[in-house]
C-alpha positions in Angstrom: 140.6 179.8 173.1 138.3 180.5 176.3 135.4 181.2 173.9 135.9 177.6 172.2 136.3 176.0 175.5 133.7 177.4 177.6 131.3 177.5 174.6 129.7 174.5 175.4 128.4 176.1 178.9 127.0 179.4 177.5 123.5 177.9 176.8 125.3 177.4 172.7 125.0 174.2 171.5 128.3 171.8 171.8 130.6 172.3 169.2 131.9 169.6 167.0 135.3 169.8 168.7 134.1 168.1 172.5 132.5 165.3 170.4 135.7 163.1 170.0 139.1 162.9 171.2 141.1 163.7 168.2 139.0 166.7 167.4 139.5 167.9 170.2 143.1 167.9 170.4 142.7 169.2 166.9 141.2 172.4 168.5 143.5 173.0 171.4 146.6 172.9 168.7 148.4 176.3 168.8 149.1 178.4 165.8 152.6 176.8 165.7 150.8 173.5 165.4 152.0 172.3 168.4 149.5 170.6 171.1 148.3 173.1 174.6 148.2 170.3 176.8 146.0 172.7 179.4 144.0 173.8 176.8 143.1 169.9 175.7 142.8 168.9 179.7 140.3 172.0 179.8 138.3 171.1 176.9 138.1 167.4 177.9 136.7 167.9 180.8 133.7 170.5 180.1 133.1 168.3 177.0 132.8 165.7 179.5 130.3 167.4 181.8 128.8 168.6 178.9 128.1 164.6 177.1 127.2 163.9 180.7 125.0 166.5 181.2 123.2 165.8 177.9 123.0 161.7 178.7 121.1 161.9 181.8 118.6 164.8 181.1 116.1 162.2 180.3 116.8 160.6 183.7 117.3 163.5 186.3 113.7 165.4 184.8 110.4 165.1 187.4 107.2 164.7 185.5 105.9 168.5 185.0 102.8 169.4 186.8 99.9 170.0 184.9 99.8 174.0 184.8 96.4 174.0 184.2 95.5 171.9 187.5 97.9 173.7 188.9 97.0 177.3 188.0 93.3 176.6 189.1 94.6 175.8 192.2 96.0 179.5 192.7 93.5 180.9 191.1 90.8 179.9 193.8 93.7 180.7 196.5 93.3 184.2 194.6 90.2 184.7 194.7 88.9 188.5 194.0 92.3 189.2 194.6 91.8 189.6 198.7 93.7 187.0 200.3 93.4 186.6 203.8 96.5 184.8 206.0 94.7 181.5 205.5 94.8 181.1 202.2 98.2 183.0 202.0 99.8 180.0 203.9 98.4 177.3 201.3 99.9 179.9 198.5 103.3 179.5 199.9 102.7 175.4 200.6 102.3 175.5 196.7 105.4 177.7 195.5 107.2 175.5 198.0 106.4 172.5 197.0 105.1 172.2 193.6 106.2 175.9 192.3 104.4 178.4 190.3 103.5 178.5 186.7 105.2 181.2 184.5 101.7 183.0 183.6 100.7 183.2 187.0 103.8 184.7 188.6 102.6 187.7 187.8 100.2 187.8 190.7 101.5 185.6 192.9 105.1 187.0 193.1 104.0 190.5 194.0 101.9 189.1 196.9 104.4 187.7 198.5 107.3 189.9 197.8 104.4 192.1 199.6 105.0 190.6 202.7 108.6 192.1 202.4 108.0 196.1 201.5 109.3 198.6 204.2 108.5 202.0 204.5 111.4 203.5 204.9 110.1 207.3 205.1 111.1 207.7 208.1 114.6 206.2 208.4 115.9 208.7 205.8 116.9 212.0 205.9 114.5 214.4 203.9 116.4 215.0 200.5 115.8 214.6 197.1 117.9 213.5 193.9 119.1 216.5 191.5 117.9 216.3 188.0 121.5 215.5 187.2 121.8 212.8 189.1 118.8 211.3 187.7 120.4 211.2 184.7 123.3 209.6 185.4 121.6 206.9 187.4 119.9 206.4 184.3 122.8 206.2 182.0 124.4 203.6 184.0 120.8 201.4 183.9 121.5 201.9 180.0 124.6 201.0 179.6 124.0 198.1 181.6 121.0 197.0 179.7 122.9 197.5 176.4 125.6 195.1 177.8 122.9 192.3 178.7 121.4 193.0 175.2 124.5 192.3 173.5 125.5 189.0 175.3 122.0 187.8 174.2 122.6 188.4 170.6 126.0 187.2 171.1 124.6 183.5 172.1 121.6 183.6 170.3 119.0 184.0 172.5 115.6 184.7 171.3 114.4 188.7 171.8 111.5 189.3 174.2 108.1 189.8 172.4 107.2 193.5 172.8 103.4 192.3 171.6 102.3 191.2 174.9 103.9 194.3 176.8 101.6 197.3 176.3 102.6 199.9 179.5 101.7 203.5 178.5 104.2 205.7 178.0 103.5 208.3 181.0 103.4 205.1 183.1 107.1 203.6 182.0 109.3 207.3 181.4 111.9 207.6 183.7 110.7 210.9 185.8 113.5 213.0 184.9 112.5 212.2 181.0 109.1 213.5 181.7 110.1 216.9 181.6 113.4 217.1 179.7 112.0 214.9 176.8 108.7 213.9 176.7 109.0 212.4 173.0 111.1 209.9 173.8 110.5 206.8 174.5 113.4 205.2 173.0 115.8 204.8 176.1 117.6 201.6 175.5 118.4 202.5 171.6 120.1 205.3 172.3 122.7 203.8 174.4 123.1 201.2 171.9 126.6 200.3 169.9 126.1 201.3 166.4 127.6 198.1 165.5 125.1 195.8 167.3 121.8 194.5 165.6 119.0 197.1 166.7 116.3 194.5 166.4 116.7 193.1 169.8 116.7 196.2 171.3 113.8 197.6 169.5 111.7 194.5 170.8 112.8 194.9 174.3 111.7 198.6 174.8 109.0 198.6 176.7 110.7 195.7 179.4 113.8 198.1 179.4 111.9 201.2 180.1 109.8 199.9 182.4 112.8 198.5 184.2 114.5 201.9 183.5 111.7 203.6 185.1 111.3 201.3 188.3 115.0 201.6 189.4 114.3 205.3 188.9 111.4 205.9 190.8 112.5 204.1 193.8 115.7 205.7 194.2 114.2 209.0 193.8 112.3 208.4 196.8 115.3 206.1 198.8 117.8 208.8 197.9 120.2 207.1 200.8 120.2 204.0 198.8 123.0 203.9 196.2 122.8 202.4 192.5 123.7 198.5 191.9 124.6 196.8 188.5 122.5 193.9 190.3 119.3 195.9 190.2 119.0 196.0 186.5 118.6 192.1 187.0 116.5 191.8 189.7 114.0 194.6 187.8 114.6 192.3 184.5 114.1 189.1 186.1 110.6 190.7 187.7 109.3 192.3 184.7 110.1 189.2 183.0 107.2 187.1 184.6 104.9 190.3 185.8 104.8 192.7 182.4 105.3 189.9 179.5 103.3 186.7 180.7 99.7 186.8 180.2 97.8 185.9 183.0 94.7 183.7 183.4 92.4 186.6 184.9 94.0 190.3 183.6 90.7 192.0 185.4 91.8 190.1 188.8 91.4 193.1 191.9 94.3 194.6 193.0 96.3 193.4 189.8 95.7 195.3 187.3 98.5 197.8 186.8 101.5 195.8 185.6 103.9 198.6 186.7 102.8 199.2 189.6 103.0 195.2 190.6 106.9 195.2 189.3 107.7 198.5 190.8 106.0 197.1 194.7 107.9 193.7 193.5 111.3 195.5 193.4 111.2 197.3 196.7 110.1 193.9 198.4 112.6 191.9 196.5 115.7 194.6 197.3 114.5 194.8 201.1 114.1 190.5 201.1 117.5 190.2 199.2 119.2 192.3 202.0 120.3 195.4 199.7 118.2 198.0 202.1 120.1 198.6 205.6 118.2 198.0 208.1 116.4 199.9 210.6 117.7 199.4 213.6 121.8 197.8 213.2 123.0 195.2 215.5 126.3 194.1 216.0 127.6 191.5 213.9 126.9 187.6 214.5 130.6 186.3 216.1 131.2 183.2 214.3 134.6 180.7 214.8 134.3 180.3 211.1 134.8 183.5 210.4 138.4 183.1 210.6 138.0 180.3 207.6 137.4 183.2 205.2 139.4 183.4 201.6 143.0 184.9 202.9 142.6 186.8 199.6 139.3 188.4 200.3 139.0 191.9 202.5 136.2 191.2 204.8 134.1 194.7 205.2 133.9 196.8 208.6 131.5 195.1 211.4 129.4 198.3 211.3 128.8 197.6 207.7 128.6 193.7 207.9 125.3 195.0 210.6 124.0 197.5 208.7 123.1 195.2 205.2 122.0 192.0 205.9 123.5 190.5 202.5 127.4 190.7 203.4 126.2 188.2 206.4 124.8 185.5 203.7 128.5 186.6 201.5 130.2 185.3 205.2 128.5 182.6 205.5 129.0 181.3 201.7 132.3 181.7 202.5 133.0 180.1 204.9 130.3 177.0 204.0 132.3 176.7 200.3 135.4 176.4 202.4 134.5 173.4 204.5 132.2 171.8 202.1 134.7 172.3 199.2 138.1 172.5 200.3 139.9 171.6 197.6 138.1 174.2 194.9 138.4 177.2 197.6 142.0 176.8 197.8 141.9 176.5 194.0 140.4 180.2 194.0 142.6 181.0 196.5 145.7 180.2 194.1 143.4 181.7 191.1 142.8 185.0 193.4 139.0 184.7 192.6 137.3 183.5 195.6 137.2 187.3 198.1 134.4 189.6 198.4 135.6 192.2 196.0 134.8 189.5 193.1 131.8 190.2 191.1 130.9 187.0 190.9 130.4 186.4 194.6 128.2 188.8 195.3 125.9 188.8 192.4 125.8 184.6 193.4 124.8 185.7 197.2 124.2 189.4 197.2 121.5 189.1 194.6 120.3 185.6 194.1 122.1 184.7 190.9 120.1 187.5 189.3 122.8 188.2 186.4 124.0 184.9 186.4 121.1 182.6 186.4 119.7 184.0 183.0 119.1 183.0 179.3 117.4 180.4 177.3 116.9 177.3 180.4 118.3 179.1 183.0 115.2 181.5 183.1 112.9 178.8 184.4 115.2 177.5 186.7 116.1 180.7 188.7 112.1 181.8 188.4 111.8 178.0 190.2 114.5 178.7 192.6 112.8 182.0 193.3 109.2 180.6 193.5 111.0 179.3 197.2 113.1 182.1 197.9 109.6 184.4 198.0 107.6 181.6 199.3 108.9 181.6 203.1 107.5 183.9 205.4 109.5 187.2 206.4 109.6 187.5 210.2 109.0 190.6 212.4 112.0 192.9 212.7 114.7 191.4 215.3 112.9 188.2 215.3 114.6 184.7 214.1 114.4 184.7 210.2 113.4 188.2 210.2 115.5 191.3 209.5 118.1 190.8 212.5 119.3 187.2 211.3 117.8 186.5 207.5 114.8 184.7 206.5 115.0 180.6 205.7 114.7 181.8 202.0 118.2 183.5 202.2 120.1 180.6 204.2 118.6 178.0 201.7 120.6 180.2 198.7 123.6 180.0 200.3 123.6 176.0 199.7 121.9 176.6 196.8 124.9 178.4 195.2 127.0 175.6 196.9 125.3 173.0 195.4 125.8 174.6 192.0 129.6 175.0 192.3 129.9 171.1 193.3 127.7 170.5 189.9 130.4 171.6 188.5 133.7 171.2 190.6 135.3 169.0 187.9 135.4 171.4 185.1 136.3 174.6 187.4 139.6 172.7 189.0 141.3 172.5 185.4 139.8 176.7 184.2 142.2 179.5 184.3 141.3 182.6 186.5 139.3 184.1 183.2 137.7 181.2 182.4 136.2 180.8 185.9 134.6 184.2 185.9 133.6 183.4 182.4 131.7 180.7 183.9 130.9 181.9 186.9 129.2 185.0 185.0 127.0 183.0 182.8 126.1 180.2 184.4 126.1 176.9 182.4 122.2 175.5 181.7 120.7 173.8 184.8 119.4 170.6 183.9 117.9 169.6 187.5 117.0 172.3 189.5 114.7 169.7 192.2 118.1 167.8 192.4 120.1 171.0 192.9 117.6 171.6 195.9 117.9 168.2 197.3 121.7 168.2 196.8 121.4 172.1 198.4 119.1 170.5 201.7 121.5 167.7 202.2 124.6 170.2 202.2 122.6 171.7 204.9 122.4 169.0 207.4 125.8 167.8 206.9 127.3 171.3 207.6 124.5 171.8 210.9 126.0 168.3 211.9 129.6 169.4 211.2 128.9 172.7 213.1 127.5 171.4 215.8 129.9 168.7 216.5 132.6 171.4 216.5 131.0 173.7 219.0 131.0 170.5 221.3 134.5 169.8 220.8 135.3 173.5 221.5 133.2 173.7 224.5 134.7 170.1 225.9 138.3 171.4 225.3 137.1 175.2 226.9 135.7 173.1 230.1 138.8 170.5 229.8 141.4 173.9 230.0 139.3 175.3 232.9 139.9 172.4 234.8 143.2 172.4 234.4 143.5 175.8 235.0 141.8 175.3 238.6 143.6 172.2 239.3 147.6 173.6 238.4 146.0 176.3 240.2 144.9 174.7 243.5 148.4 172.5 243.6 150.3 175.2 243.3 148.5 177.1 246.0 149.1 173.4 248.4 152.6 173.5 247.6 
């Protein structure tokens, strides 16, 4: 049944049974051919969203830039492929405002994720990873991409070329398969369900090694930094635009290794997205809406909260979904999905709808969302908006992924628990990711209103006690 009902939101196309009333009731008839009146409220209501959805496309799209102006534009910014702080500045204006084409992404993404790279030689103890653990970092990476494989056959979704990837082999093999097994170069196949189509996976090869291979690499040399699910799509999401678009210029300076872009792309992205601890840990921000948080979640230790920037954006989503969207949060409440132990949550906030922002649509609209993210400029270390308090980029995503649940508030008040997550996990197709950001800028300004007006109320009552305080305080000292 949650198949049939959510099928419509998986990017599928809508079944027959959310066209009309009767069929509908037709399919949420149980095998005793009596009527699930949940299962027909359900279906009603992501049918509706879904005929909704589908009416206004025409409306809610912006005329599309012309690439070509567009990519001539970045191109000049580009240059030789020096870019000086000037022209750096109009490279952001444009990813801002207008975005970045898909075949240029490839260079402009690594130059600003560029801005982000830490060396972190010096923060971590000298130690390496065993051989062994090698390998089973790079059984998990497998196992994950075998999983993402199979949900895109699943739903249909077209393979990745493997034509217009052409990495060599020394440059994509995981480091530990260098020396164990230098003839193979088959690492996603061999992970692979004998039951599930090997096409896909054959196709995908080079994109999954290379990803393989850049996960790898940089935990060899970050051995304090621990594997995450969530890096598998952050390194997919990257190689998608930086090893299978091709770009205007493939000569351009300074570009042309396509592993060595994604690999200097990941470390920036990881260290941006607040998955690297930092340097120096501070306490953790004091915040009255801290005590707003789900009464279901388990809110982690302050020395951790200081140590990774991310669980700070995963407080602050909190809380904002709470007062924003009252109602739904104590829906998850009830529903026990809405803590910080929930997947979900932290692959929304922790790493930028990676996972769940993905598939045929929803590709171009995270890359969009991301043009933004990478586009603001990543302050010194203990400055506003850098390290010590998140970048403009970060705070933007938390409304972001508020704006998105409120897209579609209707459908998730009538799901059961599974059929949230379902949801949750594979985001349905965005059909207006400019009026998700408008939607995501005017959440903003309503909840720095809201805030502020309740830190004056606080601070009138806190002045209004002392007062009162002196006063009972002075009489009683007269009397």
């Amino acid at each position: 049944m949650s198949a049939q009902i959510l099928a419509p939101f998986l990017n599928a196309p809508v079944p027959s049974s959310f066209k009309t009333a009767s069929t509908t009731s037709q399919a949420s008839n149980t095998s005793n051919g009596q009527q699930s009146r949940g299962a027909a409220v359900r279906a009603s209501a992501l049918g509706s969203l879904s005929r909704s959805s589908s009416r206004s496309r025409g409306h809610r799209r912006k005329s599309i830039n012309d690439d070509s102006l567009l990519t001539k534009e970045y191109m000049d910014l580009l240059g030789d492929g020096t870019v000086d702080q000037e022209r750096m500045e109009k490279i952001r204006c444009l990813a801002q405002d207008r975005g970045i084409p898909g075949h240029v992404r490839k260079y402009i993404w690594p130059l600003l994720l560029s801005q982000c790279i830490r060396d972190r030689s010096r923060e971590i103890e000298t130690k390496e990873l065993s051989d062994e653990q090698i390998a089973k970092i790079s059984k998990r990476i497998r196992g994950e991409l075998s999983r993402y494989h199979r949900r895109k056959n699943r739903r249909g979704l077209p393979s990745q070329p493997s034509s217009a990837v052409t990495p060599s082999t020394q440059a994509i093999t995981p480091p530990h398969e260098q020396s164990s097994n230098p003839t193979s170069t088959n690492g996603s196949t061999s992970s692979s369900p004998t039951h599930s189509p090997p096409e896909p996976f054959i196709d995908a090869t080079p994109v999954d090694l290379a990803v393989e291979s850049t996960i790898t690499s940089f935990l060899t040399v970050n051995p304090d930094i621990e594997y995450s699910p969530g890096m598998v799509y952050l390194a997919l999401t990257l190689a998608t635009w930086i090893l299978l678009h091709t770009p205007p210029n493939p000569s351009l300076k300074n570009f042309d290794d396509p592993n060595l872009l994604l690999r200097d792309s990941f470390a920036g992205a990881l260290s941006l997205f607040g998955q690297l601890p930092r340097l120096h840990p501070g306490p953790l921000p004091t915040t009255r809406h801290n005590s707003t948080l789900s009464l279901t979640s388990v809110t982690p230790q302050q020395s951790e909260a200081a140590l990774f920037p991310a669980t700070h954006r995963i407080s602050k989503f909190l809380s904002t979904f709470r007062l924003v969207m009252p109602e739904l949060a104590s829906y998850f409440d009830d529903e026990g999905i809405g803590g910080w132990g929930d997947d979900w949550v932290g692959g929304w906030v922790g790493w930028f709808c990676a996972k769940e922002l993905s598939g045929r649509g929803n590709d171009e609209i995270k890359a969009r969302l991301w043009d933004i993210y990478f586009s603001y400029p990543r302050g010194l270390e203990g400055d506003e908006g850098g390290e010590g308090g998140g970048g403009p980029g970060e705070e933007l995503h938390v409304f972001v992924c508020i704006a998105l649940l409120k897209s579609c508030a209707d459908a998730l008040e009538v799901l059961e628990q599974s059929e949230i997550r379902t949801l949750l996990q594979q985001f349905p197709l965005v059909e207006d990711v400019e009026g998700i950001l408008r939607e995501a800028k005017r959440i903003k300004e309503q909840v720095a209103v809201a805030e502020k007006e309740e830190e004056e109320d606080y601070l009138a009552r806190k002045s209004s006690g002392s007062r009162s305080g002196s006063e009972k305080a002075v009489s009683e000292k007269e009397s």
